[in-house]
Wavefront OBJ file of the C-alpha trace (Angstrom):
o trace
v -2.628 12.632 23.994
v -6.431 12.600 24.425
v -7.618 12.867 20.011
v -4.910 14.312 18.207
v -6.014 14.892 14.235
v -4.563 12.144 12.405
v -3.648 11.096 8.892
v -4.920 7.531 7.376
v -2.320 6.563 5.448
v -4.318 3.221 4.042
v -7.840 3.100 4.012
v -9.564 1.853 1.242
v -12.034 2.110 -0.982
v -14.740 -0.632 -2.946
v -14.364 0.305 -6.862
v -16.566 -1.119 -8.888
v -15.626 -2.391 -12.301
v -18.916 -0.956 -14.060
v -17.298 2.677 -12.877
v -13.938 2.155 -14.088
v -15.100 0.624 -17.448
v -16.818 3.522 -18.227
v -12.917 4.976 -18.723
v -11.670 2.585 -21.305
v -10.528 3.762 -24.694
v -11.249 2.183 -27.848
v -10.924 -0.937 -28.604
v -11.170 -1.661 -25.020
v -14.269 -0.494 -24.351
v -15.903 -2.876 -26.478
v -14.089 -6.175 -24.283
v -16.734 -7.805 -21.912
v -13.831 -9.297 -19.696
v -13.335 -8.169 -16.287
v -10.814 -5.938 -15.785
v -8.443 -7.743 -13.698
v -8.025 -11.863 -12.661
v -9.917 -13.343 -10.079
v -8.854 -15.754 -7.137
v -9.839 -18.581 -4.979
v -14.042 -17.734 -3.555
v -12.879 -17.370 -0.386
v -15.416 -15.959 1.995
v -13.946 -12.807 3.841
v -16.493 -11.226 5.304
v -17.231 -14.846 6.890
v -20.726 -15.778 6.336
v -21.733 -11.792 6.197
v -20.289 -11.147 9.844
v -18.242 -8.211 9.295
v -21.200 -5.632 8.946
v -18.963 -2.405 7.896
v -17.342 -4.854 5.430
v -20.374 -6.056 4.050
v -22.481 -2.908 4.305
v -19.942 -1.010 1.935
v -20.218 -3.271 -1.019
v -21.573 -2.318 -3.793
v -21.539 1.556 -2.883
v -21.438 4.372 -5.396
v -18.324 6.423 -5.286
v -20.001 9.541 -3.671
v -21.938 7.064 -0.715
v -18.725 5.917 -0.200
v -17.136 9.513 0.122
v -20.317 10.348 2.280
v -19.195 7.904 4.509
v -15.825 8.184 4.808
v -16.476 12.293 5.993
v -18.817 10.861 8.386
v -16.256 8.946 10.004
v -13.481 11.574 9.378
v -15.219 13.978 10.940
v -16.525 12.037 13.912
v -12.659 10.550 14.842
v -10.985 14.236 14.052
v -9.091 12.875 10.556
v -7.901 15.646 8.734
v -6.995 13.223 5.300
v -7.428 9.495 4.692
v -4.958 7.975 1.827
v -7.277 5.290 -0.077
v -5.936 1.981 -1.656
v -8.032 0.266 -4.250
v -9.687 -2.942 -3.310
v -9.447 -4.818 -6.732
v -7.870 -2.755 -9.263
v -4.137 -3.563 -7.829
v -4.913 -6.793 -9.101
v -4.711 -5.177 -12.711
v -1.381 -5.859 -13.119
v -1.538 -9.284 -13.344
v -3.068 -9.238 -17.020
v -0.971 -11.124 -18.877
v -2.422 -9.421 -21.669
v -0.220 -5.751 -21.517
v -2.137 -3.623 -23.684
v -4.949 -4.287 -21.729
v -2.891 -3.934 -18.611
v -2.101 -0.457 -19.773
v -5.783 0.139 -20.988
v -7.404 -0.763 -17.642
v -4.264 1.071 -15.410
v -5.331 4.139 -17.155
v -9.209 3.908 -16.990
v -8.934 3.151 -13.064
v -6.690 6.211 -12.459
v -9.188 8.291 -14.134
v -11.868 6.612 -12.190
v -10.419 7.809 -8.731
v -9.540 10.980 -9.797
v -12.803 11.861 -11.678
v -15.542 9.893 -9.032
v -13.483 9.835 -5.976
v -10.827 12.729 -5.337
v -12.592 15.305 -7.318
v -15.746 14.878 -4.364
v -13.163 15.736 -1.401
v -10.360 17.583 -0.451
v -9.737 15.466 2.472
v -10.073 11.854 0.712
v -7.436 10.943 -1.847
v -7.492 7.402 -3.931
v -3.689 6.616 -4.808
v -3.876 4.987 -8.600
v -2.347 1.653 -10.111
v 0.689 1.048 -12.472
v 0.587 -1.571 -15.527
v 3.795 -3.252 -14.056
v 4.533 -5.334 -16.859
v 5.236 -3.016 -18.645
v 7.576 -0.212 -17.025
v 7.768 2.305 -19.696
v 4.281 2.445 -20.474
v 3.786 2.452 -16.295
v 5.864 5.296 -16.176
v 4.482 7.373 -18.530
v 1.139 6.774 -16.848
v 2.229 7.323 -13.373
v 3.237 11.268 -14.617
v 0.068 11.647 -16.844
v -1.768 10.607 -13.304
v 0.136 12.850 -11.427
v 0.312 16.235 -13.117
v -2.936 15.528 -15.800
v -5.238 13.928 -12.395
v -3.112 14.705 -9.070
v -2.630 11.400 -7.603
v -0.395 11.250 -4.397
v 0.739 7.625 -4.775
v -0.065 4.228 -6.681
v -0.574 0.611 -5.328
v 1.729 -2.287 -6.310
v 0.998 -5.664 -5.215
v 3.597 -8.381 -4.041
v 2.010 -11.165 -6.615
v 1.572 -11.204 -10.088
v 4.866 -9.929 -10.957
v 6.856 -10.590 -13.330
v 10.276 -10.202 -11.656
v 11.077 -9.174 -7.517
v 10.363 -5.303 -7.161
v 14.022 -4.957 -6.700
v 15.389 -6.003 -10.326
v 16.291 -2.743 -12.440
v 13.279 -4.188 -14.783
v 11.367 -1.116 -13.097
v 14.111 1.267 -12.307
v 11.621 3.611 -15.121
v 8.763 3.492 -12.537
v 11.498 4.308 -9.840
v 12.815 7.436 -12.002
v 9.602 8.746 -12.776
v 8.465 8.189 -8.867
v 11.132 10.009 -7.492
v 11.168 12.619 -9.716
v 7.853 13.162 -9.519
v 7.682 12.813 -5.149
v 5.362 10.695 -4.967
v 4.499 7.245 -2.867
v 4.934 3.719 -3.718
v 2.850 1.679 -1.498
v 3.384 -1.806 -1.453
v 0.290 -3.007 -0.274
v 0.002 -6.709 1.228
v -2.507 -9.320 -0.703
v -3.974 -12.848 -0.662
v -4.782 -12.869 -4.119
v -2.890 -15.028 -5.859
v -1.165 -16.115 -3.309
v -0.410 -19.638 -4.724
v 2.828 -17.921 -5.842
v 3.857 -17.909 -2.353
v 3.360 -21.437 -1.381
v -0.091 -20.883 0.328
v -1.762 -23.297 -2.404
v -1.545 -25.765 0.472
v -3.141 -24.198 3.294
v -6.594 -24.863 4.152
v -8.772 -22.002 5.211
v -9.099 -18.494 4.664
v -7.337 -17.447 7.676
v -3.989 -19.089 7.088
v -3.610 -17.633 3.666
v -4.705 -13.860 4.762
v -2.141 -14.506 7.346
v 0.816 -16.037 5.675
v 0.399 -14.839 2.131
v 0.198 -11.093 3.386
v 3.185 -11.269 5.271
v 5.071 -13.332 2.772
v 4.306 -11.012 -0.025
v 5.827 -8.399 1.613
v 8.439 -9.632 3.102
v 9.315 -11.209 -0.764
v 9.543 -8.123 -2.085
v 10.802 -5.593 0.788
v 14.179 -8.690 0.903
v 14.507 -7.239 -2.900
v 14.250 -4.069 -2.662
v 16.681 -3.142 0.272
v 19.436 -5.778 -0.802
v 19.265 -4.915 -4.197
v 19.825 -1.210 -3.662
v 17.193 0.725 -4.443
v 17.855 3.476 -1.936
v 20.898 3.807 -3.223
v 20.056 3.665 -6.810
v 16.971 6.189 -6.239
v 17.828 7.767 -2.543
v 14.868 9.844 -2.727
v 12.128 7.653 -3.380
v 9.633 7.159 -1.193
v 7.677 3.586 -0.320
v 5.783 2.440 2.142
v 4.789 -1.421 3.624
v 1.748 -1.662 3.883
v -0.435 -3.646 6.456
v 0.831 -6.518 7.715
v 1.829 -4.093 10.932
v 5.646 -3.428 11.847
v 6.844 -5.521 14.611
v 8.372 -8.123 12.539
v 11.229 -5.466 11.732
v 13.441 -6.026 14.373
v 13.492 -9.639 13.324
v 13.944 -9.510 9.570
v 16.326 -6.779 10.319
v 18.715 -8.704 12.039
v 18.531 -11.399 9.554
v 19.367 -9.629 6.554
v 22.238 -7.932 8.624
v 23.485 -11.373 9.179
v 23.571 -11.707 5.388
v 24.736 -8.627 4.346
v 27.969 -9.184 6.767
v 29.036 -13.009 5.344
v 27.894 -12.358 1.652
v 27.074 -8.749 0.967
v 30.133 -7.723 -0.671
v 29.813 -10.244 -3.208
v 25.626 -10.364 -3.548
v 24.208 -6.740 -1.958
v 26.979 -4.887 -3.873
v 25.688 -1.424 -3.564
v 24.630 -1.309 0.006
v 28.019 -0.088 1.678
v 26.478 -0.501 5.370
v 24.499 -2.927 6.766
v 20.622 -3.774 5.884
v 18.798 -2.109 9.043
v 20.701 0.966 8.610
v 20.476 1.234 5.181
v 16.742 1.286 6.179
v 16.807 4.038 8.698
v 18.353 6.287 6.267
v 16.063 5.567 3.743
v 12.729 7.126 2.865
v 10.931 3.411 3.548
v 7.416 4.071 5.953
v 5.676 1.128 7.665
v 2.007 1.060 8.857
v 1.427 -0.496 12.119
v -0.191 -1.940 14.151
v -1.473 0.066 17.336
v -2.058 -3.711 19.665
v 0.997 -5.127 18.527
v 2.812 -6.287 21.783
v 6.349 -4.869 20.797
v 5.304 -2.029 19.042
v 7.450 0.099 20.922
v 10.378 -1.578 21.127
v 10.036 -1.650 17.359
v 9.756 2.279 16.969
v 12.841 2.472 18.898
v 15.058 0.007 16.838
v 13.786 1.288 13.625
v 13.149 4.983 14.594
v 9.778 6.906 14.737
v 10.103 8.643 11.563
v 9.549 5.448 9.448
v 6.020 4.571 11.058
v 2.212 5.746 9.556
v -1.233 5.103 11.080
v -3.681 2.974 9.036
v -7.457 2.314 9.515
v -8.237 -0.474 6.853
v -11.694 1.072 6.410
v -13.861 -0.974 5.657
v -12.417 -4.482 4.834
v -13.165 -7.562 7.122
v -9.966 -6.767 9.453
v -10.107 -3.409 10.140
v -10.308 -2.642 13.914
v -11.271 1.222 13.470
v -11.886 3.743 15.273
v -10.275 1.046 18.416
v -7.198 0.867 16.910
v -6.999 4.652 16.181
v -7.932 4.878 20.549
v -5.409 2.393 21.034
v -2.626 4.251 19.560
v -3.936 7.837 20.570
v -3.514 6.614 24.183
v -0.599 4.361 23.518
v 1.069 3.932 27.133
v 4.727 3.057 25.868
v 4.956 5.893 23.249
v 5.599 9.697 24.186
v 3.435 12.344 22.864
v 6.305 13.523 20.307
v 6.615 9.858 18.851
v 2.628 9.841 18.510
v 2.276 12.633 16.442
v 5.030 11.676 14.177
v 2.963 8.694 13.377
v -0.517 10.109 13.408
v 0.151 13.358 11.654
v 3.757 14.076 10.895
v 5.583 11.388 8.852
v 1.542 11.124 6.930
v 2.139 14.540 5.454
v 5.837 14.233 4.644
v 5.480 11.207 2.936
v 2.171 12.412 0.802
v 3.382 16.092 0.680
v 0.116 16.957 2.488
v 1.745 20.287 3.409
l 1 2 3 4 5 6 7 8 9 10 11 12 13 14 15 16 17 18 19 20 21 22 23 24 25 26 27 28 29 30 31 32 33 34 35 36 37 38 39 40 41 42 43 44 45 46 47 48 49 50 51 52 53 54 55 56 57 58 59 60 61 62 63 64 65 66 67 68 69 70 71 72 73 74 75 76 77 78 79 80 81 82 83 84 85 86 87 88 89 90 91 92 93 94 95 96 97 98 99 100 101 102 103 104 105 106 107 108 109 110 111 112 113 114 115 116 117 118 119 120 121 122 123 124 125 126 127 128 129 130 131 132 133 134 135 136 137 138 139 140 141 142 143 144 145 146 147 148 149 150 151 152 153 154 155 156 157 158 159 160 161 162 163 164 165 166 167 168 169 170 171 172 173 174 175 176 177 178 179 180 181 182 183 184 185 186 187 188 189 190 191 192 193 194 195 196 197 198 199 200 201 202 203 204 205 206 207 208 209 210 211 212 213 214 215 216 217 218 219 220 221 222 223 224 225 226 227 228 229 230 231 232 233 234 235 236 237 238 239 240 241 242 243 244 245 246 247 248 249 250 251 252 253 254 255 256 257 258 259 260 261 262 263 264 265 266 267 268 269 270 271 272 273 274 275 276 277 278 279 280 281 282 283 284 285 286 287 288 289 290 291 292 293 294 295 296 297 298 299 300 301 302 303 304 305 306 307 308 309 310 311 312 313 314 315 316 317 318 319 320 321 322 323 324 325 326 327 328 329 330 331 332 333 334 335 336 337 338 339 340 341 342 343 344 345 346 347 348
């Protein structure tokens, strides 16, 4: 397939607090706090080894745009989807006002300092999840007042699993709107998932992103929200795809000796409820059973993902790697560079 144009469905980008402050409204302006908790000091970038990781931080918003052409244009990306780095974290503010408050100033943020510099970059936004009114109304003032494409919701810090109808107003206003709930894997906080006792930095960025995920995605398909909101479109986000197959089968087993009793509204079983759904997955272009996943699941589920610039990222190789992807015909390739990209961001 040689260098087929491609869509990055989750890069990211390094926001920093100073810029997003800048959007508070009274009284919040005047608070000195950070904007969102902090975690553990892990060391990521591992001594200051990972050099695109570490050359990024602290970048303006326009260096960062600068940047992000350059690589765009040298790899033959036609739109990269950005993820915060820190602001996801927003939602664990205990405090809800302020979670509101600082939701709303980082929306602006990206809209005003990031997506108003490209037409081919665009920052999804953040939700004050404790409070799913309020999140509601600000994920339609940040679509049709600021024309985001999608908002960030992280696995921890929650108050209740993403399935509960506690959010079913985020759901409604999501779907009606047509736009993207990505639920983006995380290590912060990720004492909540039992990975207080692990040691070093690379057990918890490898349990606690999977766990997270896999937390919430159990939720969501067993407690029905395809069928409560059939339209709605979310997307798993980086902790690759392969483990589908897998999970798959054991919420099947589940649904078939206890769903009619505890995953009332799903009326067939979990995997297919999933390949009728509007659920996307980012993968992983070296993962050993890659295809055999696309083929159980089907290739309209699956989006390409860079993670530019953090620590793990494996760009452009992985973006090669998946161009030139021996076990995957031309037709499924597309779908996941291009094709399933723009249908699930309406990029037509």
């Amino acid at each position: 397939m040689g260098s087929a144009t491609c869509v990055d469905t989750d890069g990211h980008v390094l926001e920093r607090q100073a810029d997003i402050r800048k959007y508070l409204e009274a009284p919040w302006n005047e608070r000195p706090t950070p904007l969102w908790p902090g975690d553990q000091p892990w060391d990521p970038n591992l001594f200051n080894g990972f050099k695109m990781s570490v050359n990024w931080e602290g970048l303006s918003p326009e260096e960062q745009v600068r940047r992000w052409h350059t690589l765009m244009d040298k790899q033959d990306m036609e739109v990269a989807i950005c993820f915060p780095t820190g602001s996801g974290n927003i939602a664990k503010n205990q405090e809800v006002p302020f979670q509101v408050a600082a939701a709303r100033a980082a929306n602006t943020h990206f809209a005003k300092e990031y997506n108003a510099l490209s037409n081919r970059l665009s920052c999804v936004g953040v939700l004050p999840m404790r409070a799913p009114e309020e999140a509601a109304k600000e994920l339609r003032r940040a679509v049709n007042e600021l024309g985001l494409k999608g908002f960030e919701i992280l696995p921890t810090g929650l108050p209740i699993a993403l399935g509960e109808t506690y959010y079913d107003p985020i759901y409604k206003a999501a779907e009606e709107e047509g736009v993207v709930l990505g639920v983006h894997g995380t290590r912060n906080t990720s004492r909540e998932l039992g990975a207080s006792i692990l040691s070093t930095f690379a057990e918890v960025h490898s349990y606690a992103f999977t766990a997270g995920i896999l937390l919430q995605f159990t939720s969501m398909v067993c407690q029905g929200i395809t069928e409560r909101f059939p339209k709605l479109k979310i997307a798993f986000l980086e902790i690759g795809a392969t483990w589908l197959p897998y999970y798959m089968d054991r919420l099947d087993e589940h649904w078939e000796k206890r769903g009619a009793h505890e995953m009332p509204l799903l009326k067939q079983k979990p995997s297919d409820v999933v390949r009728e759904s509007n659920m996307y997955f980012s993968l992983e272009s070296g993962e050993s059973q890659l295809a055999a996943t696309v083929d159980y699941m089907g290739s309209d589920h699956f989006v390409y993902a860079s993670d530019i610039p953090h620590w793990d990222n494996e760009f452009p190789e992985n973006l090669h790697h998946l161009r030139n992807h021996p076990d995957l015909s031309d037709e499924v390739k597309e779908k996941i560079l291009r094709k399933n990209a723009q249908r699930l961001f309406d990029l037509n």
